[in-house]
N, C-alpha and C positions, 0 to 999 in steps of 0.2 A: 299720474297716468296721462297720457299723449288723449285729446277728447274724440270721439270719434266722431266720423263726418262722414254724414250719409252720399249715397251714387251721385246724386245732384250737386253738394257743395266740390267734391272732389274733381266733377270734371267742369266746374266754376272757376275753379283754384285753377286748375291747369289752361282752361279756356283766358284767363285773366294775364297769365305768364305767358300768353302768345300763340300759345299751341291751335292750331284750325284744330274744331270738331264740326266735319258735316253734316254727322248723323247723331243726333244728340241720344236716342230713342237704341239706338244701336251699338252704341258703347258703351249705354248701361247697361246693356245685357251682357258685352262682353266682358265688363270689369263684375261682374256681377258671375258670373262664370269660370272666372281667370283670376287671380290674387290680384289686385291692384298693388299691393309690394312689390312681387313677383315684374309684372308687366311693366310700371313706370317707373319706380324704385331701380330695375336690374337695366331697364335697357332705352327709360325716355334720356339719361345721361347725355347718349349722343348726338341728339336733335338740338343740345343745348347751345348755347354763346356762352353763358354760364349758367352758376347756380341759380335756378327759378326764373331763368329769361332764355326762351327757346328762339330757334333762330328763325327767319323769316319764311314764311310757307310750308315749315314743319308742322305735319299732319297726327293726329292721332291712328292715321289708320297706317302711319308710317312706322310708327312704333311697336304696332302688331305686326307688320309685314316683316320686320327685324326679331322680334319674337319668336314666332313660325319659324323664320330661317334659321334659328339658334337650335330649335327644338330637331329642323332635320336631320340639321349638323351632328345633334348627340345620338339621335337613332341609326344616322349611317358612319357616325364615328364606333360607339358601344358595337356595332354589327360586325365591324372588322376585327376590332379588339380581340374577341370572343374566336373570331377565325385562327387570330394569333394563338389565344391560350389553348386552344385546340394545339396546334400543332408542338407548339412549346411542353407541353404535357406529355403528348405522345413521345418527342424525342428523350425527353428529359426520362421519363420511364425506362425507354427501352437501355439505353445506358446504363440507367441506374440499374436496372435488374441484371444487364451482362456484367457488371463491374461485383454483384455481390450476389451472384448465381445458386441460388441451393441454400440462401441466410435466411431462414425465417425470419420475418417481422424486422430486417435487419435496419429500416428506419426510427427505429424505435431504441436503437443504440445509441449511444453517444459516441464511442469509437467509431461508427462508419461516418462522422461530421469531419469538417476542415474543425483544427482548434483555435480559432479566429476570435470568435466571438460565443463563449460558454453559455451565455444568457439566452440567446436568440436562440441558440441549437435545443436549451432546455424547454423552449416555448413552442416550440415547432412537432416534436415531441409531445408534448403536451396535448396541441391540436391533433392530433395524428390517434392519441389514444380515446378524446373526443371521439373523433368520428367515427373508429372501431365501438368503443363504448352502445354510442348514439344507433347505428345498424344492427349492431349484434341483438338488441333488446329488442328490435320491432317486431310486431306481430307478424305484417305482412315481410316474403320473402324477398329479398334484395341480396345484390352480388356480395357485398361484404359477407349478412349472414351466412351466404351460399357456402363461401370458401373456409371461412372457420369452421362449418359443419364439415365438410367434405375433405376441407385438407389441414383444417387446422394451422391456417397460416393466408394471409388476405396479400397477396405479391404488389409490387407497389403501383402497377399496370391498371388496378379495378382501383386501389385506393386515391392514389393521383386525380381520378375524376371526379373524386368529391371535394375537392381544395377548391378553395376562393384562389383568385390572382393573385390577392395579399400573400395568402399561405404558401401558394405556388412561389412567390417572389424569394419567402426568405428561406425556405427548403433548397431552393436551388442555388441564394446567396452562401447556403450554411455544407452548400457539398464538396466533398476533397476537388482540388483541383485538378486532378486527372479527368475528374469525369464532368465538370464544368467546360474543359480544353475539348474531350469530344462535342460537347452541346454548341461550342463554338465553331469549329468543324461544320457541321452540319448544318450549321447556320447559311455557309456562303452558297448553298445551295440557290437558295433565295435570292441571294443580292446579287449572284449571274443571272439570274432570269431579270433582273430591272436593268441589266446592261451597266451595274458598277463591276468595276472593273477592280480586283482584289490585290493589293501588292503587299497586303502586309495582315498580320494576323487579327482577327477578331480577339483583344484578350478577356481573360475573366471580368478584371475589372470594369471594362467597359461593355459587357455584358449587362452586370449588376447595376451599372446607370441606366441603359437603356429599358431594362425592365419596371426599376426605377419610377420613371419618370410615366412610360406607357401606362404603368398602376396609379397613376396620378392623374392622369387621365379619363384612365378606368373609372376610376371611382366619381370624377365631376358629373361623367355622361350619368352613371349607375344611377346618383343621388339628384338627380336634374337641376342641377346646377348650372349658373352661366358660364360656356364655353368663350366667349367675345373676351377680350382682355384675359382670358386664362393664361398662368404662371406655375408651370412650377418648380418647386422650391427652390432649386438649382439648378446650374448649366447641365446638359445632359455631357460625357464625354465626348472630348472628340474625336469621331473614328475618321483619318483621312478622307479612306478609301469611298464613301459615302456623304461626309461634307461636301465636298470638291465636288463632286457631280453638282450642287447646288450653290455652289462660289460661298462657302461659309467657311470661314476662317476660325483657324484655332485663337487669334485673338481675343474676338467677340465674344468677349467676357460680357455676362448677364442675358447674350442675346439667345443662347441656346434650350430655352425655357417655357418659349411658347408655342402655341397650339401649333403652326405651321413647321414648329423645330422637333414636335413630338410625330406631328404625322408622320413625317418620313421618314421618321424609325419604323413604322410599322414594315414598310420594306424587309427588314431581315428579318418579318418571322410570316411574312403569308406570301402565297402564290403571283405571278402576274395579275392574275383575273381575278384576285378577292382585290390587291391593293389598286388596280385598273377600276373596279367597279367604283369603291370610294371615290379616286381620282374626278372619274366624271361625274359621277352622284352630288360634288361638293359644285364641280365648276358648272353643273346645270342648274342649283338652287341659287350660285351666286349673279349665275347672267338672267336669273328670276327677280329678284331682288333690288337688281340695279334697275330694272325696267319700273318698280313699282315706291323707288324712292327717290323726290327730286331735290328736296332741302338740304342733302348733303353730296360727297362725294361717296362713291362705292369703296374708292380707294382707303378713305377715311376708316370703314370698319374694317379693310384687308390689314391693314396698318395694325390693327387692334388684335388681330389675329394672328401677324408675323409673318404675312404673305407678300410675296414682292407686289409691289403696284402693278395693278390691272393682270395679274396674274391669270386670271381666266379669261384671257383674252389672247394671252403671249403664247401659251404655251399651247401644242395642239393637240387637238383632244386623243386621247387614246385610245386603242381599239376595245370592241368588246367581246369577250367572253362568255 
């Protein structure tokens, strides 16, 4: 077992590797408050020259000012998300109910699935009888209960609102493609309002990446997890029509995977004024930020993030809403 080392040795250790503490009295309390994992483990890295030698006038209180910025980032990142799966639910509903009008319980079929992938459509299914199950039984009254008393059949408009993203993700991954093509449709709604310019179709497939990758997302902010070097898993697809607004090349193979290559998927599924809000929200904590760190460049963690250099500076701020 790893021995443990009390507030004093640890910020000894780090005092020793270079790091300024000014306030010795005051960082105790904040690593005493705050995971010391969490805080120097996730984010003193980039103060570094290397391992266990920080670079010259790197601060401990610089490391918390990066911290805090991380922590903004997932609260006004999660805020949008959630904006998304709102409307993503909503559309995705009403489709689904006009495509299978008058079919009781008709999610709960296997024949109203694409036959793509058997597995996934069974587990989906699954969750779906879950959550009927889970309401049907409660004491107190909720819509589920409502609608199996009264109609004996819960439409997929009330149930829809109890899915996770997850479940959202592969419900919509597992639906025939007719009605996948309308949730596509309805999407370019959105990407007119940000002034992309449409020449060519949203397809399924690139649908299912960009939901994808946004649930990967999802889930870092969810689980507070660090966003700064966030990856994932794979390139999201490439839709023209919206790279190009941003000079990203169907090339740039591996680059389409980071935080700054996920945000701007959010564009196709929320408003001006929700993905406007984000927009500013990021570039006001980032020109916060750069005022309150000297040891390195600001570009250094945009870089880390996927954002062009000095990005919140280039580009001009957006109106509000």
């Amino acid at each position: 077992m790893k021995e443990f080392s009390d507030l004093n040795s640890q910020l000894n250790i780090l005092n020793q590797r270079g790091l300024i503490i000014r306030d010795f009295k005051k960082a105790k309390k904040y690593l005493l408050t705050n995971n010391y994992y969490n805080i120097i483990n996730g984010y003193s890295k980039y103060f570094q020259v290397s391992t266990d030698v920080y670079y010259p006038n790197a601060t401990f209180e610089e490391i918390t000012h990066l911290y805090f910025f991380d922590q903004q980032l997932k609260q006004y990142t999660f805020r949008t998300i959630k904006d998304a799966e709102n409307h993503i639910k909503s559309i995705t509903a009403y489709y689904y109910a006009k495509y299978y009008h008058n079919v009781p319980y008709a999610y709960l079929e296997e024949t109203n699935y694409a036959k793509k992938n058997i597995g996934e459509i069974r587990d989906t299914i699954k969750e779906f009888n879950k959550l009927l199950n889970k309401y049907r039984n409660k004491k107190s009254n909720n819509p589920i209960k409502h609608h199996t008393k009264l109609h004996n059949d819960v439409p997929i408009w009330v149930i829809i609102q109890y899915l996770t993203f997850g479940q959202l993700y592969y419900f919509i991954k597992s639906l025939p493609d007719t009605i996948k093509s309308k949730i596509c449709s309805s999407l370019y709604s959105f990407l007119k309002s940000h002034d992309v310019k449409i020449t060519s179709p949203l397809t399924n497939e690139i649908l299912d990446s960009l939901l994808k990758n946004i649930l990967e997302l999802r889930n870092k902010c969810a689980h507070d997890q660090r966003l700064i070097s966030f990856s994932c898993k794979a390139d999201v697809k490439y839709y023209k029509n919206l790279h190009e607004k941003y000079g990203i090349k169907k090339e740039a193979s591996g680059e389409r995977r980071d935080y700054y290559n996920t945000f701007i998927l959010l564009q196709c599924f929320t408003s001006k004024a929700q993905f406007n809000k984000l927009h500013n929200s990021i570039r006001k904590t980032l020109m916060n930020l750069e005022k309150k760190i000297s040891s390195i460049e600001i570009n250094t963690l945009l870089q880390e993030l996927g954002f062009p250099n000095n990005w919140h500076k280039k580009i001009d701020k957006l109106p509000q809403y």
